[in-house]
C-alpha positions as CSV (number, residue, x, y, z in Angstrom):
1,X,-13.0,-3.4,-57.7
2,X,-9.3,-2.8,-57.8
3,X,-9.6,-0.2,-60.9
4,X,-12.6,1.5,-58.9
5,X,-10.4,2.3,-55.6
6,X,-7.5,3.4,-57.7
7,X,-9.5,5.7,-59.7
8,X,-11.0,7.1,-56.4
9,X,-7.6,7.5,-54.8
10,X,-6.5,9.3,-58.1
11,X,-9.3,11.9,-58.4
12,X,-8.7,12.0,-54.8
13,X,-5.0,13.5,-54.2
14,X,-6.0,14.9,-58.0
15,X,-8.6,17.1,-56.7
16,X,-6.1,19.8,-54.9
17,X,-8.0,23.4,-55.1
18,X,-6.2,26.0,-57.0
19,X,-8.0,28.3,-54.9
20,X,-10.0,27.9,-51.5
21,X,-13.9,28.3,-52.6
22,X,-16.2,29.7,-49.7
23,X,-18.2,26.6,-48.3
24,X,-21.6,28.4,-50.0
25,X,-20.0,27.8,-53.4
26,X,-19.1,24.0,-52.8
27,X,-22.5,22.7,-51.5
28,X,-23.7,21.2,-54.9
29,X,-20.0,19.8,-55.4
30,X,-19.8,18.4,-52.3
31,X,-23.7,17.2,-52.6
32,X,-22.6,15.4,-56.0
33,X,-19.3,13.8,-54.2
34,X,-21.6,12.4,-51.1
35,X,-24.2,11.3,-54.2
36,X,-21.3,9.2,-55.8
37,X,-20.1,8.1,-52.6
38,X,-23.1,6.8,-51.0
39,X,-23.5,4.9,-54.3
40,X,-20.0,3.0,-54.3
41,X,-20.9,2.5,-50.4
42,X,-24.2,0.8,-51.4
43,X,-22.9,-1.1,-54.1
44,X,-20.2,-2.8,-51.9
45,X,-22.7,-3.2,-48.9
46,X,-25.2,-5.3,-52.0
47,X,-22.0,-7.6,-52.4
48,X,-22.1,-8.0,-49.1
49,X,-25.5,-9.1,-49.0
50,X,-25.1,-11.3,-52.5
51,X,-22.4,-12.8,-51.2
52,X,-23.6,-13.9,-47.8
53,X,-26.7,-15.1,-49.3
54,X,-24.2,-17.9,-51.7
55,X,-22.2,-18.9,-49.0
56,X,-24.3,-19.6,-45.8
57,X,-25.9,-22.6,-44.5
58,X,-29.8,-22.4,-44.1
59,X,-29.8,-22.2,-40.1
60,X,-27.8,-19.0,-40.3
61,X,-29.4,-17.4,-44.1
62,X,-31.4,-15.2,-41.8
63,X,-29.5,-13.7,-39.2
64,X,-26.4,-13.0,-41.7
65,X,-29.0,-11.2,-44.3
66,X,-29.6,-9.1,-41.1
67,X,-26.1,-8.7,-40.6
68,X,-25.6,-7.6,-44.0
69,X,-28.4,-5.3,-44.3
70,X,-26.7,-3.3,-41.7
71,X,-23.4,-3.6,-43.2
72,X,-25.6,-1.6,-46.3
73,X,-27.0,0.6,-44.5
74,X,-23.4,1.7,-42.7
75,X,-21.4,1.3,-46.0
76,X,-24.0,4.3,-47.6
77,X,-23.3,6.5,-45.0
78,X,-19.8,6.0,-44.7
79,X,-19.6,6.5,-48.5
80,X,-21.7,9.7,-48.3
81,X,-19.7,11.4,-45.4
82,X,-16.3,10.0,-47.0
83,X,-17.4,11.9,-50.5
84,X,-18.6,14.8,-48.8
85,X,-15.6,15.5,-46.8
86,X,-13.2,14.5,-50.1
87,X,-15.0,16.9,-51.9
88,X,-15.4,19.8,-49.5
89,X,-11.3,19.4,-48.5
90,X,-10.4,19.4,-52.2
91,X,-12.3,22.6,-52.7
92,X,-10.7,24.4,-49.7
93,X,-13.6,24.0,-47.3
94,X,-12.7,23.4,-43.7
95,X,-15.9,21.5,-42.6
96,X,-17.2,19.7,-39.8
97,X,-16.2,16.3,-40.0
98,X,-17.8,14.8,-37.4
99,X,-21.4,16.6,-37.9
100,X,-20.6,15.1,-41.6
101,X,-20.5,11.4,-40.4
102,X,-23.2,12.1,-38.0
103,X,-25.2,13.6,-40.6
104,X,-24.5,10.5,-42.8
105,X,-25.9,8.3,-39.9
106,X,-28.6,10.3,-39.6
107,X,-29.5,10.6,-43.4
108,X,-29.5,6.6,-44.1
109,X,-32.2,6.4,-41.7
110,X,-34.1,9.5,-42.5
111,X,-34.0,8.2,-46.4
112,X,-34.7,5.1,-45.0
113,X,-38.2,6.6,-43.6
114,X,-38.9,8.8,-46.4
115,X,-39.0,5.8,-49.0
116,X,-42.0,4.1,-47.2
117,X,-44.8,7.0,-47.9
118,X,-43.0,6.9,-51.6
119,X,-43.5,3.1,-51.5
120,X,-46.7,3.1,-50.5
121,X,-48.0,6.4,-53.1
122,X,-46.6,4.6,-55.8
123,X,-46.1,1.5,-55.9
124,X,-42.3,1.3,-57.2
125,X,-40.0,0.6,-54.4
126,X,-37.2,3.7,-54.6
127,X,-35.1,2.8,-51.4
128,X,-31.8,2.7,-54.4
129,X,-32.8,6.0,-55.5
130,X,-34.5,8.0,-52.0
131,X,-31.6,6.7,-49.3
132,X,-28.3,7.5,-51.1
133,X,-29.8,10.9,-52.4
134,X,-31.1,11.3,-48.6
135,X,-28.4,10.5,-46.7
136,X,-25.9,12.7,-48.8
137,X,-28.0,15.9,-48.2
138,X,-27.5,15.1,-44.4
139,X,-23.8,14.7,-44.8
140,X,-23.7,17.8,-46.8
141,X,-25.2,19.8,-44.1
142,X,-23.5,18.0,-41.3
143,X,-20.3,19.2,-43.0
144,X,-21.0,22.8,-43.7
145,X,-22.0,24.0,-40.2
146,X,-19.6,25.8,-38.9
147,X,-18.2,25.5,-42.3
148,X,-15.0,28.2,-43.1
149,X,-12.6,28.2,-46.2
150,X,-9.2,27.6,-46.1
């Protein structure tokens, strides 16, 4: 886990623009850093959830797997909104930061919703695939309005 934030933190200060790109040219780039970051935030909000499910006692099992299926669900859109921004800053994009994190909210629940008709068409259950793709498209276009290059 230790290896995984250093690398982030590297690509991170790493990723300084040679030159500013106009916020049209960095959507899929910023798309792709929200993708990757609503990943690592759903990864860490699983460990969450495996990790309460070792270590409780029965009487509490239930309302701490709630607890930690919320802690998911805001751990997927902080990462999304996080990797947006990153990647949108690094390009030279002065975005909307707040719309970004508000879009992130908003995208883990609309992702959230868009898996059940998926669910129920065909059978495979696509909420690992559907809410992180989802919920980065939101941050995406949370960020860019009102968009502007440096």
């Amino acid at each position: 886990m230790r290896k995984l934030l250093v690398l982030i933190v590297a690509v991170a200060l790493a990723a300084v623009p040679l030159a500013a790109k106009p916020p049209e040219e960095a959507v899929l780039a910023e798309l792709a850093g929200g993708i990757v970051g609503a990943c690592v935030g759903l990864l860490i909000g699983l460990h969450i959830v495996r990790y309460i499910e070792l270590a409780t006692a029965e009487n509490w099992s239930r309302f701490l797997t709630v607890v930690g299926d919320l802690s998911t669900i805001g751990f997927i859109a902080l990462g999304a909104s996080t990797g947006v921004t990153l990647t949108g800053t690094a390009l030279g994009v002065n975005g909307n930061i707040l719309g970004c994190f508000l879009g992130g909210a908003g995208g883990v629940l609309a992702g959230i919703f868009a898996s059940f008709p998926l669910i129920a068409l065909t059978g495979v259950d696509l909420d690992i695939v559907v809410v992180p793709a989802v919920t980065a498209v939101f941050a995406t276009w949370g960020f860019n309005l009102g968009a502007t290059s440096r």
